[in-house]
KOLBA-702125 format. One line per field, with one value per residue (C-alpha): residue number from 0; x, y, z. Coordinates in steps of 0.2 Angstrom, whole numbers, plus 5000, padded with zeros to 4 digits. Example, Ala and Ser with C-alpha at 12.3 -4.5 7.8 and 13.67 -1.06 7.14 Angstrom:
BEGIN
seq	c(0/1)
xx	c(5062/5068)
yy	c(4978/4995)
zz	c(5039/5036)
***
This chain:
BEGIN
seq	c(0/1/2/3/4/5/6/7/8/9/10/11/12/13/14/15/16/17/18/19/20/21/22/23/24/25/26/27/28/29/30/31/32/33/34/35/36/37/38/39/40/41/42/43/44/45/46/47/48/49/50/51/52/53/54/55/56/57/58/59/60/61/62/63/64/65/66/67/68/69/70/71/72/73/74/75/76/77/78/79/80/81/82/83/84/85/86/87/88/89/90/91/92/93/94/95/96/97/98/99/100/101/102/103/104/105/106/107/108/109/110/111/112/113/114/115/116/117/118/119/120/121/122/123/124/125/126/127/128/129/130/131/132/133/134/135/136/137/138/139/140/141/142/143/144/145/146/147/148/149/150/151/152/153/154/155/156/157/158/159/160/161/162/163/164/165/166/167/168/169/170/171/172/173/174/175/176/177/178/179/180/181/182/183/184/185/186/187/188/189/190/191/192/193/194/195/196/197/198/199/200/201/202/203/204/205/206/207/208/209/210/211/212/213/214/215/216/217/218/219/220/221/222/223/224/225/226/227/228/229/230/231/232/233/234/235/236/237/238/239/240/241/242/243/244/245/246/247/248/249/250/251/252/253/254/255/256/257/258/259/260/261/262/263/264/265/266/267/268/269/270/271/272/273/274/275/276/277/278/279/280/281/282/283/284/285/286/287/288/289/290/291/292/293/294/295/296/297/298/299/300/301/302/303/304/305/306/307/308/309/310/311/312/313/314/315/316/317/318/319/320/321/322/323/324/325/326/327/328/329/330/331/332/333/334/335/336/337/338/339/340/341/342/343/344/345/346/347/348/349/350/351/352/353/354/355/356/357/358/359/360/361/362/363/364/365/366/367/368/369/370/371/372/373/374/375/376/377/378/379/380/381/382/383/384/385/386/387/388/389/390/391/392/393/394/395/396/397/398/399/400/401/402/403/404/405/406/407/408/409/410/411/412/413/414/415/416/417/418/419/420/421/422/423/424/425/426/427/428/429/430/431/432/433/434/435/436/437/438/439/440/441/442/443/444/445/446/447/448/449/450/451/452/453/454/455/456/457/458/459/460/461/462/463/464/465/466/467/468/469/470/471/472/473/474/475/476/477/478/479/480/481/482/483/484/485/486/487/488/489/490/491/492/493/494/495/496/497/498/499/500/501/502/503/504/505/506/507/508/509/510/511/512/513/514/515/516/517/518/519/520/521/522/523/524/525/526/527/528/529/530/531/532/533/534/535/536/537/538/539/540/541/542/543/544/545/546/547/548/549/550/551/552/553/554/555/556/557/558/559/560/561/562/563/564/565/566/567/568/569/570)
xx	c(5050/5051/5059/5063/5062/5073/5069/5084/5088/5105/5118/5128/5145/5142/5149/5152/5135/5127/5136/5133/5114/5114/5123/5110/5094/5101/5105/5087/5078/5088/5082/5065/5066/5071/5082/5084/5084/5084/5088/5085/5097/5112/5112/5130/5132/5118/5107/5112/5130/5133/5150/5159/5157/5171/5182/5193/5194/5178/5173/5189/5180/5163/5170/5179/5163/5152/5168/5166/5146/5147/5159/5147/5129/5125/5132/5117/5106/5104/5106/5101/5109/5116/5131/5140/5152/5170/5167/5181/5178/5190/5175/5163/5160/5170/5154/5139/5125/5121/5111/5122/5116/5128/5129/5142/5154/5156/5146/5136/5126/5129/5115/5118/5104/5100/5090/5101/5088/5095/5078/5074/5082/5091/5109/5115/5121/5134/5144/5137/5137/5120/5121/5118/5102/5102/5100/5086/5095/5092/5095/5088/5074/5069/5071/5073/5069/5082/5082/5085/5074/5071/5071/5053/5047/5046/5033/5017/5012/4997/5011/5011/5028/5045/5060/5072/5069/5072/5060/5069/5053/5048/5065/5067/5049/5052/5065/5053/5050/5045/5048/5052/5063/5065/5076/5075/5080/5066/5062/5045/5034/5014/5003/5019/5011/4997/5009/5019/5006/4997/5016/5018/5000/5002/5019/5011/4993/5003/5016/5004/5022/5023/5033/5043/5047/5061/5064/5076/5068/5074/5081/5096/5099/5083/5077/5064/5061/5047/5050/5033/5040/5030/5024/5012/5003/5004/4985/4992/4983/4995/4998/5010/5018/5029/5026/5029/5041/5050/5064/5055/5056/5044/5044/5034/5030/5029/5014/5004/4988/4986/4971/4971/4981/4971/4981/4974/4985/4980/4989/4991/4998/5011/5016/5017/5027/5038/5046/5045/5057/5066/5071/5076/5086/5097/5098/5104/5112/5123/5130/5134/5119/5113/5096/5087/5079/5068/5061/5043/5032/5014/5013/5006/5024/5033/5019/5018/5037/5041/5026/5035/5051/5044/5038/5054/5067/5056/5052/5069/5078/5068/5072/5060/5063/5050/5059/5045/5048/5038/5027/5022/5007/5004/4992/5007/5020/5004/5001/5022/5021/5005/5011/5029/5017/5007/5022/5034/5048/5060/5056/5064/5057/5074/5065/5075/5074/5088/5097/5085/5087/5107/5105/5094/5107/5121/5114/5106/5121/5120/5100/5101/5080/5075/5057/5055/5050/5055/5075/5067/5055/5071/5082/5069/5069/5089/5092/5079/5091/5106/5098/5095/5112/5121/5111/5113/5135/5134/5126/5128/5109/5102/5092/5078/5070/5051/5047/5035/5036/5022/5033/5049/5042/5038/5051/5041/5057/5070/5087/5098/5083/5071/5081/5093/5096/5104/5087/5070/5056/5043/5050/5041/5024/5010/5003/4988/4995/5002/4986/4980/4997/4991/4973/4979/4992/4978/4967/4980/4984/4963/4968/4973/4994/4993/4982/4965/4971/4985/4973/4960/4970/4976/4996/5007/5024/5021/5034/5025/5008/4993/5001/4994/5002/4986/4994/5007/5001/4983/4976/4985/4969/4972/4991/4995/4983/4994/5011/5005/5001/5017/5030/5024/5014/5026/5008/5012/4999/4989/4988/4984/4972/4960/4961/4959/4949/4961/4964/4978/4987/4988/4995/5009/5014/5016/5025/5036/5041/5045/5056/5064/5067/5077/5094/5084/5082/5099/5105/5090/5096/5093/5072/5063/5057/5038/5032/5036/5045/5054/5066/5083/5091/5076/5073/5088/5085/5100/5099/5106/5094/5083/5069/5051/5034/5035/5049/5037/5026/5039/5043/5026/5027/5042/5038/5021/5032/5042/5030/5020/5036/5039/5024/5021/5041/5032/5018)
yy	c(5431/5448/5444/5460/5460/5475/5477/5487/5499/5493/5501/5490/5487/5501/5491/5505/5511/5496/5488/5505/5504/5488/5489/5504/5494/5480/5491/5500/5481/5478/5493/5488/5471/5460/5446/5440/5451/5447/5456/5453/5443/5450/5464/5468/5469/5473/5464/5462/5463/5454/5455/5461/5442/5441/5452/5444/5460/5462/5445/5447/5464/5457/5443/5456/5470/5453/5450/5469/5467/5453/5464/5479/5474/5469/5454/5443/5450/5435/5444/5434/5442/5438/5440/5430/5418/5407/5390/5380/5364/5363/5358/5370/5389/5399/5408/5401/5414/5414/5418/5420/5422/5430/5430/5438/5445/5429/5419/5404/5395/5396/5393/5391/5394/5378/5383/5398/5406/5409/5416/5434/5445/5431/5425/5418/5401/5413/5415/5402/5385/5378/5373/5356/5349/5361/5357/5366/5381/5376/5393/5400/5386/5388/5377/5391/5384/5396/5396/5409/5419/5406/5391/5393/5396/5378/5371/5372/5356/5363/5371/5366/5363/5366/5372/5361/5343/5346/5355/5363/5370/5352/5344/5359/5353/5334/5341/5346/5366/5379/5392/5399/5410/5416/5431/5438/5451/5450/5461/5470/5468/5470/5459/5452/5455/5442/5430/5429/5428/5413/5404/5406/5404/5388/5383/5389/5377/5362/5364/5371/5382/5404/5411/5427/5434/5448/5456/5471/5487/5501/5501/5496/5502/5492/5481/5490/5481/5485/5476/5467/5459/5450/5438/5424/5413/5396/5395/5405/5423/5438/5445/5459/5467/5481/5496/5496/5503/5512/5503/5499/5488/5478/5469/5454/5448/5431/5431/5444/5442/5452/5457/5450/5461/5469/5472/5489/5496/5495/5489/5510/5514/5501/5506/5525/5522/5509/5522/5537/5527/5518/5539/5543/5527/5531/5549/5547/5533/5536/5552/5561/5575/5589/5588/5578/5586/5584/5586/5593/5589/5593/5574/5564/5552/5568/5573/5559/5556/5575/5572/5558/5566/5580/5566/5557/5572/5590/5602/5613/5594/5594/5603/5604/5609/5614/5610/5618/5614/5620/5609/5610/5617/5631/5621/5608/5622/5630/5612/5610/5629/5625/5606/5615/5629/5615/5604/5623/5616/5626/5627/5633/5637/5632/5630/5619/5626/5635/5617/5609/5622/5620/5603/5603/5615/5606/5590/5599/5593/5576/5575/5585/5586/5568/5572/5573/5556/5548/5557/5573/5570/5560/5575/5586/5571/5572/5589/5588/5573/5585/5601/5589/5582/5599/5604/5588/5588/5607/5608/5586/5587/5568/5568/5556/5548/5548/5532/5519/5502/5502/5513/5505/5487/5495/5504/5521/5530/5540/5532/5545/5556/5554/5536/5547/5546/5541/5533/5528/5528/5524/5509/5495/5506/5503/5516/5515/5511/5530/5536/5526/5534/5552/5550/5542/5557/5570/5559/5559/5578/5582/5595/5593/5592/5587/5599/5590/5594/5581/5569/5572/5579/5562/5556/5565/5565/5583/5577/5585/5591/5583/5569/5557/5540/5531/5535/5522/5512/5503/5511/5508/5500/5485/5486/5484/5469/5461/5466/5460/5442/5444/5451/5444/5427/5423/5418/5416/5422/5411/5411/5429/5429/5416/5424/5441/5442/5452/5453/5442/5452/5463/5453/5447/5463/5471/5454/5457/5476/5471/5458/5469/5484/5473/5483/5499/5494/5487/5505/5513/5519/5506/5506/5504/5486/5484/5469/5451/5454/5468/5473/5473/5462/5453/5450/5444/5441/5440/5457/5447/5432/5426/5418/5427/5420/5413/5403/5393/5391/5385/5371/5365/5363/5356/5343/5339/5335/5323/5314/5311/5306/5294/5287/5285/5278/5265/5261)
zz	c(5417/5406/5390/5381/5359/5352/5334/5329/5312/5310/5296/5285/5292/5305/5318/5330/5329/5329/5343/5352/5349/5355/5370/5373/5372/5381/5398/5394/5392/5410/5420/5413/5422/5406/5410/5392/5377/5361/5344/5326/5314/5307/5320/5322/5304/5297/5284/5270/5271/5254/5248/5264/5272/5258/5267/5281/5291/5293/5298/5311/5318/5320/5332/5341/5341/5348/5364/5368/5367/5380/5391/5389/5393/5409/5417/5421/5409/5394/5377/5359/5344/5325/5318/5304/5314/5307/5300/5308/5298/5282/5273/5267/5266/5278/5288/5298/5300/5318/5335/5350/5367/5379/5399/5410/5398/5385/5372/5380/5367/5346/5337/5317/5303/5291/5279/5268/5258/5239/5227/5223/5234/5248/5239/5258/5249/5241/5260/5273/5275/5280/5300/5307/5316/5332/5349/5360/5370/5389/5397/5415/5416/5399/5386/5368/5352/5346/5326/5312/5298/5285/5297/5301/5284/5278/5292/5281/5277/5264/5253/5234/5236/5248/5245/5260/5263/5283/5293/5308/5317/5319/5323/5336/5344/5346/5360/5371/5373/5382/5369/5351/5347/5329/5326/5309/5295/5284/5271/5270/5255/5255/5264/5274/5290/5286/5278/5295/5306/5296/5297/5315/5321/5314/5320/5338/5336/5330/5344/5357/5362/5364/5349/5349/5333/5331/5315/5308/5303/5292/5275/5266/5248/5240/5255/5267/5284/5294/5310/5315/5329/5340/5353/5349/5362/5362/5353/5338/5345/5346/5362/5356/5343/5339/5328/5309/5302/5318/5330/5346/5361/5368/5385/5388/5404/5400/5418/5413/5403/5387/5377/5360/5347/5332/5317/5310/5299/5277/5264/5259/5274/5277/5255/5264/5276/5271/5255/5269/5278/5262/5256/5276/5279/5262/5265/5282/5282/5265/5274/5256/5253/5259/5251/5239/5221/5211/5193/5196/5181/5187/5186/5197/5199/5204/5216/5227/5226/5235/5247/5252/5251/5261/5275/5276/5277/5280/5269/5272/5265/5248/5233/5217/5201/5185/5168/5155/5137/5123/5125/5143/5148/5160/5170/5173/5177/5190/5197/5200/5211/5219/5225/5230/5239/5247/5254/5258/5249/5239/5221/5203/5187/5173/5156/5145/5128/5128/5128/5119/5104/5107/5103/5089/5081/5086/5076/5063/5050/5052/5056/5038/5037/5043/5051/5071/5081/5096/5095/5098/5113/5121/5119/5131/5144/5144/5145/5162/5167/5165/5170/5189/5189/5188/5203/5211/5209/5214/5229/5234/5233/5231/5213/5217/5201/5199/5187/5191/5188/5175/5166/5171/5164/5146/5143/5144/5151/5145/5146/5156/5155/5168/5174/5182/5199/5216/5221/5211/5226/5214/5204/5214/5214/5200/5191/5200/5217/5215/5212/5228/5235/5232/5238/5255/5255/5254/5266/5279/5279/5277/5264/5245/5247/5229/5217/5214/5195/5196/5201/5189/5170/5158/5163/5150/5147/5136/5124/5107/5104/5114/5120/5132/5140/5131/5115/5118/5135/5136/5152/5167/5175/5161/5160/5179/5179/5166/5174/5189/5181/5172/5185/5202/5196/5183/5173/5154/5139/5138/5160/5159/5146/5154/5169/5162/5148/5141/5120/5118/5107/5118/5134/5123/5115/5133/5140/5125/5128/5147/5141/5129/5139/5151/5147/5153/5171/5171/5170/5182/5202/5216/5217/5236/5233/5242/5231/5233/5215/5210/5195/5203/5214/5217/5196/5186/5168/5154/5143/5128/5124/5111/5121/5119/5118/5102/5107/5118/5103/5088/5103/5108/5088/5085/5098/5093/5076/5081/5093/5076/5067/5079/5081/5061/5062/5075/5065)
***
């Protein structure tokens, strides 16, 4: 049998389009030779549609975009897709995430997902009721262990913990099958690859049963998904598997032989392409701009976000700006012309003293002569934030942000400065992951895209005289290693410092300054997430709150207190 997976790039609540794209691949599987194709999770809504499951009307259209699909593709072609799907029981919430297959014009098996993830970025408690044990699919000859996303994700017996008490992998085996089936929309972060194929090379040795695995690609405001879909044989080995990063379709014949797949692509590369495609997919798929800008600093931030800008839309879409203070070097201002030279994009020079001046009159008065400190250096930033979002209303150019998250977890940001923004493409990428960024950049073109200067000159924001980012940051060698502890282990001082080595001082005064500067990223743009924790959606932490490290020690000692008051009560 030739069994055809379609990871497809839907758009949010694009039924039209979507169910046009499907119907597409399902004739093209078809003249191929498929007789079952299957697409990813969610498909005819895209994923995720958060609050529009809300929306009675568009719960009613799905169901009817799902009846036209089934008239649509061919008749005695099988076809396995998602969609959200009524709850008919008074008991419950009103939805069931779902896999349909359909055959000759209507919907011949519902299969419903049991396991609703509801951590980081996943909230899908918030609309669907959790399904009930599921049978195995019996379609063709075949018996389908047919399930959804999550479901597969609680199978390792060697994990610390688990989040369900029911493993429906294993309930789906005792059935008896012939094959897996696991349709997905799961969101890329780094090292994902690996992590999925050490789940289902398991689920495959333990079962002794073929696995195909279909998942989304493309990007939805935050979420990047990179496809990966694949086929495993029944050993665990990887017979195929789709590109990254790209819709594709892959036919397996399910009586040919296959030499063994070998996954090639770095961890650079997949962080590349994934925010290439995370600044395409919300260009396009948005509809509202003409062109993205860009503040051009002769920085290294700004640098690789137009090069990436540049890869996603073309240079004739990208827009850069130089914004020189009094303060800016000419080697920054060169760096910005050469980099826009390099990348052939359109470039202005708009100095910001003028404003800058303006302001410093304007506030003279009430200032009266208090001496220059932070007030000042912000001013600059903001009038570069306004400067790019008068460009940005007049000519409906998209104003990408260029922070990182190194910066973003201080606080080492301007508030409607250089936070402003339609889209922060650097906000889930370390400091020195975008020094990796730019190198690979370079690499990949064999020429220097971005100026070896950029590379080489101390990170500055040129706010006053001589500054440098190590005037208020440890280096970014030692600071990422903390944030990373911190942000994506959820490790505590003490945690960090043993594993570290790191002054602890130190790790509990950066600790401290990311938990302070939680109102700051509340009021950043939507940031591409690429790690398994990023600030936004995926890290939700109260802005108004008295809990900080010291907290954790005045109740250690509070409670060592009372256990001595007790026992001298006892005594």
């Amino acid at each position: 049998m030739k069994i055809a997976l379609v990871q497809l790039n839907p758009i949010v609540g694009d039924l039209q389009g979507n169910r046009r794209k499907i119907v597409d691949y399902a004739h093209q599987a078809y003249r191929q030779g498929a007789e079952l194709v299957i697409f990813p999770e969610m498909c005819v809504a895209g994923y995720p549609p958060q609050d529009l499951l809300d929306m009675p009307a568009f719960i009613e259209a799905i169901a009817h975009t799902v009846e036209t699909i089934a008239l649509e593709v061919p008749p005695d072609l099988g076809v396995i897709l998602g969609a959200p799907i009524r709850n008919e029981n008074p008991v419950g919430k009103r939805l069931f995430n779902a896999a349909l297959l359909l055959e000759g014009g209507r919907v011949v098996a519902r299969v419903t997902k049991r396991l609703l993830p509801t951590y980081d970025v996943f909230d899908e408690y918030r609309y669907f009721e959790p399904g009930p044990p599921q049978p195995v699919v019996h379609w063709r000859g075949l018996r389908i262990g047919l399930h959804i996303c999550e479901d597969m994700w609680n199978n390792e017996d060697w994990a610390p913990y688990h989040l369900y008490d029911e493993n429906p992998i294993d309930e789906l085996a005792t059935q008896g099958l012939d094959l897996f089936v696991n349709i997905s929309a799961s969101p890329f972060s780094l090292g994902k690859h690996d992590e999925r194929s050490r789940i289902i090379e398991g689920i495959c040795r333990e079962h002794s049963v073929p696995f195909v695995y279909v998942n989304q690609v493309g990007a939805n405001t935050e979420l990047i998904f990179d496809g990966d879909s694949r086929v495993h044989a029944p050993d665990g080995s990887i017979l195929l598997c789709a590109p990254s990063f790209q819709e594709a379709l892959l036919l397996w014949d399910t009586d040919a032989s296959y030499a063994p797949y070998v996954h090639q692509r770095t961890d650079i590369e997949d962080l590349h392409d994934a925010l290439v495609l995370g600044i395409r997919d919300y260009f396009y798929k948005t509809g509202a701009f003409e062109k993205v800008v860009l503040g051009l600093s002769g920085g290294i931030d700004s640098a690789v976000t137009c090069a990436l800008a540049v890869a996603a839309l073309g240079p004739e879409r990208v827009v850069g700006v130089a914004m020189p203070s009094k303060y800016s070097s000419p080697e920054s201002v060169e760096d910005a012309r050469q980099l826009a030279e390099n990348l052939g994009i359109t470039f202005h020079v708009i100095p910001i003293m003028p404003a800058v001046e303006a302001f410093r009159e304007m506030l003279a008065p009430v200032f009266d002569d208090l001496p220059e400190d932070v007030t000042e250096e912000n001013i600059q930033a903001r009038a570069r934030g306004v400067t790019l979002m008068a460009l940005s209303n007049k000519f409906r150019y998209l104003l990408l942000s260029t922070g990182n998250k190194s910066e973003m977890a201080v606080g080492y940001v301007t508030l409607y400065g250089d936070t402003n923004g339609g889209l922060a493409v650097l906000a889930d990428v370390y400091k020195t992951q975008v020094y990796r960024l730019a190198r690979y950049i370079n690499a990949r073109a064999g020429r220097y895209v971005i100026p070896e200067r950029i590379l080489t000159k101390p990170p500055s924001a040129e706010l006053r005289p001589g500054q440098k980012d190590t005037d208020t940051l440890p280096p970014y060698e030692v600071l990422d290693v903390i944030l990373q502890h911190y942000i994506e282990h959820r490790e505590e001082v003490d945690e960090i410092v043993a594993a570290t080595g790191f002054d602890r001082a130190l790790v509990a005064d950066i600790l401290g300054r990311v938990d302070r500067n939680e109102y700051k990223r509340r009021q950043t743009p939507p940031g591409l997430r690429v790690t398994g924790k990023a600030f936004g959606i995926g890290r939700r932490l109260p802005i108004v709150m008295r809990w900080n490290r010291t907290v954790l020690e005045e109740v250690r000692r509070n409670h060592t207190a009372a256990l001595q008051t007790q026992s001298e009560r006892s005594a």
